[in-house]
C-alpha positions in Angstrom: 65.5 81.4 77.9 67.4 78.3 79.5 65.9 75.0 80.3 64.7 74.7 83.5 66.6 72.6 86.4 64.7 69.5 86.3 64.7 67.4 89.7 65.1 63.8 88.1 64.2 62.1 85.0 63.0 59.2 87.4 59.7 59.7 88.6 59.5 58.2 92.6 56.9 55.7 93.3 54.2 56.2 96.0 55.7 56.9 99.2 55.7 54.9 102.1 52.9 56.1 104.8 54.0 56.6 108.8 52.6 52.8 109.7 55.9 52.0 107.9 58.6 54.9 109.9 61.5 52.9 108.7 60.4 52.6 105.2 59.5 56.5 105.4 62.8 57.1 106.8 64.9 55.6 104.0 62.2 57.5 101.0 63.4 60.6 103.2 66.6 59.5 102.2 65.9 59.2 98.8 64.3 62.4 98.9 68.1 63.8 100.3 69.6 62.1 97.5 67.2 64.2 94.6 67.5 67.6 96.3 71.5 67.1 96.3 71.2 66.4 93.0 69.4 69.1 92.7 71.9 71.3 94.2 74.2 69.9 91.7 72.2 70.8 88.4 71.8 74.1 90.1 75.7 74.3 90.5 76.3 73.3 87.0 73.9 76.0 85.4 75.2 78.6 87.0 78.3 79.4 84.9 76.0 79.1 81.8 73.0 81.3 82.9 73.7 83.0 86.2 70.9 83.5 88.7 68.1 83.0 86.2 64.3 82.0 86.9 65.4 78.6 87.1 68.7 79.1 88.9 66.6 80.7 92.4 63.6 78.5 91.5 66.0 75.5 91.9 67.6 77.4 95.2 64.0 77.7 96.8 63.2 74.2 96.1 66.7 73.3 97.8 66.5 75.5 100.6 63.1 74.4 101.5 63.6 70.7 101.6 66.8 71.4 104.0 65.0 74.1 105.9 61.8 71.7 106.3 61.7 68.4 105.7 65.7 67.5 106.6 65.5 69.1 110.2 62.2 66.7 111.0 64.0 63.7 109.8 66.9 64.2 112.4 64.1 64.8 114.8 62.9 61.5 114.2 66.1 59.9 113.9 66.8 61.4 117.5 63.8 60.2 119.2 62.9 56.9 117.5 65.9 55.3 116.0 68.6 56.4 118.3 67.4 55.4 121.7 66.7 51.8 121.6 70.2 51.2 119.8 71.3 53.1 123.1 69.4 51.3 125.6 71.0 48.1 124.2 74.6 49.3 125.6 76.1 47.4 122.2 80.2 49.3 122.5 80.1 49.3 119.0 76.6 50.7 118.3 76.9 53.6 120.9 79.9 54.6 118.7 77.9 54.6 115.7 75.4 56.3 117.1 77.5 58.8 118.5 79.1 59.7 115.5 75.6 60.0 113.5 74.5 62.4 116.3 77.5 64.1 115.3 77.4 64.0 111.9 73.7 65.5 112.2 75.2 68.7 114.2 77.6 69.1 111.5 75.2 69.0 108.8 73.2 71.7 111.0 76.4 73.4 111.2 77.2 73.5 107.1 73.7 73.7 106.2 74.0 77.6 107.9 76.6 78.2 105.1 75.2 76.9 102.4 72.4 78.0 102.7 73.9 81.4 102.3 75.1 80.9 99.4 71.4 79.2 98.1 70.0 82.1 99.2 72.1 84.6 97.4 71.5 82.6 94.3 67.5 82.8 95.0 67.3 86.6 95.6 69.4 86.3 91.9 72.3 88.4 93.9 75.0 85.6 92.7 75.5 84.8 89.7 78.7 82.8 90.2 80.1 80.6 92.7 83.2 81.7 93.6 86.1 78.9 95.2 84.6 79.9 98.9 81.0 79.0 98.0 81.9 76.1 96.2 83.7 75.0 99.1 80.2 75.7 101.7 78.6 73.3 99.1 81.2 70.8 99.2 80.7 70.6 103.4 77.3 70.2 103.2 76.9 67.9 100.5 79.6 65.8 101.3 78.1 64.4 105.0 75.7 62.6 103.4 76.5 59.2 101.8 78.4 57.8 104.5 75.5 59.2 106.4 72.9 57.7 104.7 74.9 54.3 104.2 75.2 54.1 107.9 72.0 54.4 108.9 70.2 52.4 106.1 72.7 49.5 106.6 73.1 49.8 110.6 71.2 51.5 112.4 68.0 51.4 111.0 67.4 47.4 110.4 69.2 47.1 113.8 66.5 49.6 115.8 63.6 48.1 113.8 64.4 44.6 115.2 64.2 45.8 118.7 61.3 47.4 118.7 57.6 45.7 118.2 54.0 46.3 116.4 53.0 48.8 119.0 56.1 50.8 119.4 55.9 51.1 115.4 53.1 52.1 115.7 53.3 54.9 118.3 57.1 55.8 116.2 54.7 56.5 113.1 51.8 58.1 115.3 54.1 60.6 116.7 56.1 61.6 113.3 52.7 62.4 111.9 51.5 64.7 114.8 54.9 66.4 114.8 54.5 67.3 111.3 50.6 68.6 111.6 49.2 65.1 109.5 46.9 64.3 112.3 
């Protein structure tokens, strides 16, 4: 029996709670960064042992994050973060933000193919990746860093300095609601 596809020898701290939406957005991020790395345990194993227990267990946990947790992160990205860097008219800044609304339709866009392929590999109908899966994986995984960079080192400290207590507050009050928490 193979090993199973661990997630990460690190172990994350306590996550941030919605009274701190920028610091949840960036443990989202972190939360991206483990279930990519996932995906590339997963991709690794799968010459060795072929859709195995592991192999669609590590697929599932994949495919869930993506179908779930990813799509409600853009949502709050679009609502929150994005309109008050908007409002401020900044050339530069309406160009970033542009192209991170962009970049969140192509992830949409890829994530329809890999998850093809994930799903294949969970119903343990592929055993092997062949050059056109790998390359669905490749597009999906591959919009993320500049992504992620952009936003952590951008947008997000330049939307949290325009907005105040209350508006964080009503930003965290709303992702909660959206997700069922309250």
């Amino acid at each position: 029996m193979s090993q199973p596809i661990r997630m990460s020898s690190l172990v994350p701290g306590p996550a941030p709670g919605f009274e701190q939406p920028f610091e949840m957005l960036e443990a989202c991020h972190e939360r991206v960064q483990r279930m990519l790395a996932l995906l590339q345990r997963l991709r690794e194993h799968l010459p060795g042992h072929g859709a195995d227990t592991n192999a669609q267990q590590a697929a599932r946990d994949v495919m869930r994050y993506f179908d779930q947790a990813a799509p409600q992160h853009h949502r709050d990205e679009e609502l929150h973060v994005f309109p008050p860097l908007l409002a401020q008219g900044d050339p530069a800044t309406l160009v970033l933000v542009g192209r991170l609304r962009q970049d969140h339709l192509q992830m949409e866009a890829r994530w329809a193919g890999a998850r093809k392929v994930l799903d294949a590999v969970a119903s343990g109908v592929l055993d092997a990746l062949a050059p056109e899966h790998e390359a669905a994986l490749d597009a999906f995984a591959g919009l993320y860093a500049d992504h992620i960079a952009a936003e952590e080192q951008l947008a997000y400290p330049a939307a949290a300095a325009l907005l105040d207590a209350q508006a964080l507050a009503a930003m965290g009050e709303e992702m909660m609601r959206r997700r069922g928490v309250v």
